[in-house]
C-alpha positions in Angstrom: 13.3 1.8 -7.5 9.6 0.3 -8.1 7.5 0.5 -5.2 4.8 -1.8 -4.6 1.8 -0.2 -2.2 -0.8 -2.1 -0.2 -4.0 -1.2 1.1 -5.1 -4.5 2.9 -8.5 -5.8 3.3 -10.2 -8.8 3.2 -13.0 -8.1 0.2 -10.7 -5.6 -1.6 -7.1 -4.7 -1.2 -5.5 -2.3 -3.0 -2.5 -1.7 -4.5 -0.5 0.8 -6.2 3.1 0.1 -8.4 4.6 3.3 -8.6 8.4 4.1 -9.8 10.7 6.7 -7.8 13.6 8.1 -9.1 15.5 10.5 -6.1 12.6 12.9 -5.3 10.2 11.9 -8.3 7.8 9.6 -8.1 5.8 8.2 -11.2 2.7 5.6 -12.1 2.7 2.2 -13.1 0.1 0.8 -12.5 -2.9 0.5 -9.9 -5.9 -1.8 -9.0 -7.8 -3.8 -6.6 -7.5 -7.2 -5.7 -11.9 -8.3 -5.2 -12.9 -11.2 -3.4 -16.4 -12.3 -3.0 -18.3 -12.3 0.7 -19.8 -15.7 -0.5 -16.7 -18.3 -0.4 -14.9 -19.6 2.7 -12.2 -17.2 4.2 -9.9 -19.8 3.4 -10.5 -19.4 0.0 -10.4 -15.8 -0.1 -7.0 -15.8 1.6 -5.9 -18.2 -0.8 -7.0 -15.8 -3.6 -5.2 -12.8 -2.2 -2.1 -14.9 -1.8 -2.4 -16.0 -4.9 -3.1 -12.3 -6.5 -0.3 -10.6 -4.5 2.1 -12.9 -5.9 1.3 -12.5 -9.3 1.4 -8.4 -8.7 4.7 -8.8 -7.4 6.2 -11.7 -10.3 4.2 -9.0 -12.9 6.1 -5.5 -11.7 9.3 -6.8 -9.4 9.0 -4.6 -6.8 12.1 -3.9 -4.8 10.3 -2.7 -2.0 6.3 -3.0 -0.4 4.6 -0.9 1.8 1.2 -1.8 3.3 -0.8 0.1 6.0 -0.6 -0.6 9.6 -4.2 -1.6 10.5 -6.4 0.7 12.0 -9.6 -0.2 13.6 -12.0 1.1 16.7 -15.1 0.0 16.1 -16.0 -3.3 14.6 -13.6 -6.3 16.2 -14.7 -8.9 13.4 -14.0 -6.9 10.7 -10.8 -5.7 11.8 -9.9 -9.3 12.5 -10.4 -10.6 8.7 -8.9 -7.5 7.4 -5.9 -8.4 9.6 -5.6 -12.3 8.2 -5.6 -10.7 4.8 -3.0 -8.3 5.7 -1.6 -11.3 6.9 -1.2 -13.6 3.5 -0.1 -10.3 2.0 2.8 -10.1 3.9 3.8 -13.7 3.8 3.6 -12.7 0.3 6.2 -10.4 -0.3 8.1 -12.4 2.3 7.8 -15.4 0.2 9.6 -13.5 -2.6 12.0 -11.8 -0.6 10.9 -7.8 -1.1 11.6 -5.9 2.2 8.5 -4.5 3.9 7.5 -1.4 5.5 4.9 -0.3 7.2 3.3 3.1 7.9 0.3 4.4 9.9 -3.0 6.2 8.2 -1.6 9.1 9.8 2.2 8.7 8.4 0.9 8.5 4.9 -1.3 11.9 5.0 1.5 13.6 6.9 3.8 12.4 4.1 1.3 13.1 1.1 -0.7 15.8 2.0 1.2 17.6 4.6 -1.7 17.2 7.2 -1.7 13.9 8.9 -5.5 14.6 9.7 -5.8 15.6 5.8 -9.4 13.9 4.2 -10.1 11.0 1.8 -10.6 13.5 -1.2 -7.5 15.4 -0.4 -5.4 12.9 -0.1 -6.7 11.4 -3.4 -5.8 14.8 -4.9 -3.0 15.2 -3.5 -1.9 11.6 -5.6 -3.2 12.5 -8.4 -0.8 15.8 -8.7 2.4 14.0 -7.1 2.1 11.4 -10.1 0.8 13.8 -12.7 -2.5 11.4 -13.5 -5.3 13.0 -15.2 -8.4 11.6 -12.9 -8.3 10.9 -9.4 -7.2 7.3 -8.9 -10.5 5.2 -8.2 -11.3 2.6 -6.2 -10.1 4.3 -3.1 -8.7 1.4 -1.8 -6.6 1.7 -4.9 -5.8 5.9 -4.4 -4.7 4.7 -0.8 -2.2 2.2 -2.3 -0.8 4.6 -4.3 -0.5 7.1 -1.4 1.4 4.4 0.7 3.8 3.8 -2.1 4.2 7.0 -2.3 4.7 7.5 1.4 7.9 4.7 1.2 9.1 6.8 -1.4 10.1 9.7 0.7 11.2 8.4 3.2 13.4 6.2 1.2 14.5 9.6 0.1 15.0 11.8 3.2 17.6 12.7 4.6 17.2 11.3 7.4 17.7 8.2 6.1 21.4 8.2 5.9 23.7 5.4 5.8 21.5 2.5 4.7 19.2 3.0 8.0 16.0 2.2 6.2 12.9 3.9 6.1 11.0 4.1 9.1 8.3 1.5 9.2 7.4 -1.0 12.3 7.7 -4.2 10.2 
């Protein structure tokens, strides 16, 4: 199964293609999409759309995960990261890949075993699970990777028995 991760934003979303076979997981590829703070939303939106669906034509994923947004603090941010989670979605919809989402605190429960776990540890924590040499950097993209990686155990658990799906909200 190849597993397309998501870490939205608005000026860089990341992503993460990773390939999971039963209880293995491996790399594929990883990246960040990078729009520039000096062009219209529209266009940036555009330009993610655009990106996400040449990611998924490129690798074929048969299943995407992106991150539930989080945000306490700053409204208007939270707000453009949320129309480019937005166009990321109506990506994979427009291509047909089923979506799941998880929770900041799902993916470190699932990758590091802590769902309070930090940043660096979870990066660590990716960089072991798919045997990579370096940390993955941006960490936009690590946190792709950890989402993908997150889909692919719960794909995997027992729990999910009978074709129930993985848990996600989406």
């Amino acid at each position: 199964m190849i597993i397309l991760g998501i870490d939205p934003g608005i000026a860089t979303v990341g992503f993460g293609v990773i390939k999971s076979e039963g209880s293995r997981q491996s790399l594929i590829t990883y990246g960040v999409i990078k729009t520039s703070p000096g062009i219209r939303l529209a266009l940036r939106l555009k330009q993610i759309y655009d990106d996400a669906l040449e990611i998924i034509d490129t690798y074929k994923p048969d299943a995407i995960a992106i991150e539930e947004l989080f945000f306490n603090t700053n409204l208007k941010t939270g707000i453009s990261v949320a129309h480019g989670r937005g166009v990321l979605i109506l990506a994979g919809e427009a291509r047909g890949i089923p979506m799941y989402e998880y929770t900041p605190l799902q993916v470190k429960q699932t990758v590091a075993g802590y769902g309070r776990a930090g940043k660096k540890q979870v990066m660590e924590m990716v960089r072991r699970l798919l045997s990579m040499d370096e940390v993955p950097q941006p960490d936009d993209a690590a946190d792709a990777l950890a989402i993908a990686i997150c889909y692919a155990r719960a794909a995997n658990s027992p729990l999910n028995i009978n074709g129930g799906g993985p848990c996600s909200t989406i």
